[in-house]
Residue, then its C-alpha position, 0 to 999 in steps of 0.5 A: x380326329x378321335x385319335x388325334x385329340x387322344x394323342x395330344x391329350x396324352x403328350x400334354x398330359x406327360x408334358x404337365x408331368x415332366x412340370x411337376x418333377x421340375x416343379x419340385x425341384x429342391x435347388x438354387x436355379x437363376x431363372x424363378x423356373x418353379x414360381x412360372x411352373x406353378x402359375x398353371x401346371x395344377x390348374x391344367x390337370x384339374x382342367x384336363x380332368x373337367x374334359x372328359x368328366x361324364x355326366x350321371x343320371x342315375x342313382x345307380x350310375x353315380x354309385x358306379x362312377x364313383x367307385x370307379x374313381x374311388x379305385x383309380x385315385x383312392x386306391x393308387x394313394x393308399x399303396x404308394x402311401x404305404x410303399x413310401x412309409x414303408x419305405x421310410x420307417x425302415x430307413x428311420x431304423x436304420x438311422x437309429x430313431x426308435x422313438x415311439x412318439x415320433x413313428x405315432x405323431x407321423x402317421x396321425x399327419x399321414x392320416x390327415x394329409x393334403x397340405x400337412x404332409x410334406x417331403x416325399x407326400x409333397x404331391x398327395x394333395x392333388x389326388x384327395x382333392x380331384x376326388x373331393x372335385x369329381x365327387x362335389x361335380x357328380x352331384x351338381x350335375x346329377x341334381x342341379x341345372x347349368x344355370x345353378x351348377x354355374x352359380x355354384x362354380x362361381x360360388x366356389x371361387x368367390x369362397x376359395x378367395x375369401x379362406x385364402x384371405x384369410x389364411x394370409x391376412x388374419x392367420x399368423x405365419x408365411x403361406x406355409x404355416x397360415x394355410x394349415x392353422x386351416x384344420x381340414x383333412x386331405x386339402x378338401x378346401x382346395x376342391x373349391x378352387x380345383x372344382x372352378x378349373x375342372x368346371x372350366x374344361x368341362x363346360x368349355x369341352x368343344x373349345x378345348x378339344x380344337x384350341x384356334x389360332x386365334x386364341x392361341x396367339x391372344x393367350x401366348x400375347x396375355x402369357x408374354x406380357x405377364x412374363x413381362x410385367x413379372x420380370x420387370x416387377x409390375x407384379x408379383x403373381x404367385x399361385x400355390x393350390x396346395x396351400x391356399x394362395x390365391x393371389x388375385x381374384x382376376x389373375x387366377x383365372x386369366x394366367x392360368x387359363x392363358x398358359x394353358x391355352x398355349x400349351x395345349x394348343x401348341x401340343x394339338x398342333x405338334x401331335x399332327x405332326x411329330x409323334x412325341x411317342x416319349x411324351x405319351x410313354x411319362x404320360x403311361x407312367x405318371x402316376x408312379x412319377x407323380x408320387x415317387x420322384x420326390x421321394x427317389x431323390x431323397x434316397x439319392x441326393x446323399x450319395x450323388x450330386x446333380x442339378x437339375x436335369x440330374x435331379x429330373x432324370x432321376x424323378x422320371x426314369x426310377x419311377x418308371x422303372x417301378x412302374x413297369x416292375x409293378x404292372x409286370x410282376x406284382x398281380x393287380x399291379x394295374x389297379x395299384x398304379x390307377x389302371x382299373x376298369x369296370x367291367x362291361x354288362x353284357x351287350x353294352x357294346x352292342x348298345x354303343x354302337 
């Protein structure tokens, strides 16, 4: 069973991914394909994140931990940051920019981050703020009851609605320039609305390691008439964490959750039965896809015309590439693509078992 739910953890991880390139995804399409991707495909790795989220008891543990999640996200952030800047700043010279002003006024925005940096960092924002999450978590529940750590979560969520109102009804601009008149570095705000779905998968663990039929089948019926009720124009949901849209009180939690249940649970299902070994590969690569697929087309998109599956292939199979390049020829290249482990004291594992 262990291994079953590892599998279907791993497929629905390499699936979400697989979304976030499609996500990006700069072109005209019929179909509002990104606007649906975006009702869940965020959540759901904050959600996943909660599942196998580890309590603390100790000082000590928690300054483990916490380092350990430091090296995992931190660390992979600092040198992709690097790589593509890098990266950027010698195409930049090329071009022929050799203003000074520019080259400082960009990476004072780099130093920020979260939802000030766009283009090829359009997906930085996730890590800083699942660090922000993973380290407010830690401490709620090293320090506070259930019954305080889920006042604080719902806390949170009443918080996060409140910024985002008044980000879209006070501030001046659309839901791009309201959400960053918000001055906060690396989309720390974010955590308050992240920290509610990463509570969700982790207070409700049993229930999402075995999804039933039953709701399974109620969440795809509450996914179908959303669908519905958005394409005949009954409403017009909208989800966007990175810039603090935050739609509805309600429906923030309802179609998330929902879609996420149908996912997950139609995954758990399918991994019993079919091996989806290429959805666990994307998953093995994700970190490398998740930061440079958009930055992959930006260097390809002048030179070659593509569509969409053009445009995905590429933000999956380049990635990938430098992933595999990375873990085997660069030394620590493990570690820079978020593959640090701790070391085990001696005789932890005989304590385990």
């Amino acid at each position: 069973m262990a291994k079953q739910r590892l599998t279907w953890v791993d497929v629905t991880k390499g699936f979400l991914m697989i979304l976030v390139v499609i996500g990006h995804y700069p072109g005209e399409l019929d179909f509002p394909l990104s606007k649906y991707i975006y009702w869940f495909h965020m959540p759901a790795f904050f959600l996943l994140s909660g599942l196998f989220f580890k309590e603390v008891k100790t000082r000590a543990e928690a300054g483990q931990s916490i380092k350990k999640r430091f090296m995992q996200l931190i660390v992979p952030y600092l040198f992709f940051l690097v790589l593509i800047t890098a990266m950027r700043y010698g195409m930049e010279l090329g071009y022929g920019n050799t203003d000074l002003q520019w080259y400082l006024n960009d990476l004072w925005t780099l130093v920020v981050g979260g939802r000030f940096v766009r283009g090829a960092y359009g997906v930085f924002w996730f890590v800083t703020a699942l660090f922000a999450v993973f380290m407010l978590f830690t401490f709620m529940t090293k320090y506070f009851s259930r019954k305080v750590q889920i006042g604080l979560v719902a806390l949170s969520y009443v918080v996060a609605h409140t910024e985002s109102l008044f980000a879209q009804r006070v501030l001046d601009g659309g839901v791009v320039e309201s959400a960053q008149q918000i001055p906060l570095p690396w989309n720390v705000d974010v955590a308050l609305m992240a920290l509610v779905y990463f509570a969700i998968g982790y207070y409700f663990k049993t229930f999402w390691m075995e999804i039933s039929g039953k709701w399974l089948g109620t969440a795809a019926a509450t996914v179908a008439a959303c669908l519905a009720f958005d394409a005949t124009g009954l409403f017009d949901y909208h989800l966007s964490m990175k810039f603090l849209r935050y739609d509805h009180f309600f429906l923030d939690l309802i179609i998330p959750i929902s879609c996420t249940i149908v996912v997950i649970g139609l995954f758990q299902r399918a991994a019993k039965r079919i091996p989806l070994k290429w959805l666990q590969f994307v998953e093995k690569h994700s970190i490398s896809i998740m930061y440079l697929h958009i930055f992959a087309d930006i260097v390809l998109n002048d030179f070659f015309n593509y569509g969409l599956i053009g445009f995905t292939a590429i933000g999956l199979v380049l990635p990938i590439v430098v992933s595999v390049a990375l873990e085997k020829f660069v030394p620590y290249g493990k570690i820079l693509l978020g593959g640090f482990r701790p070391r085990k004291k001696p005789g932890s594992a005989a304590m385990v078992r």
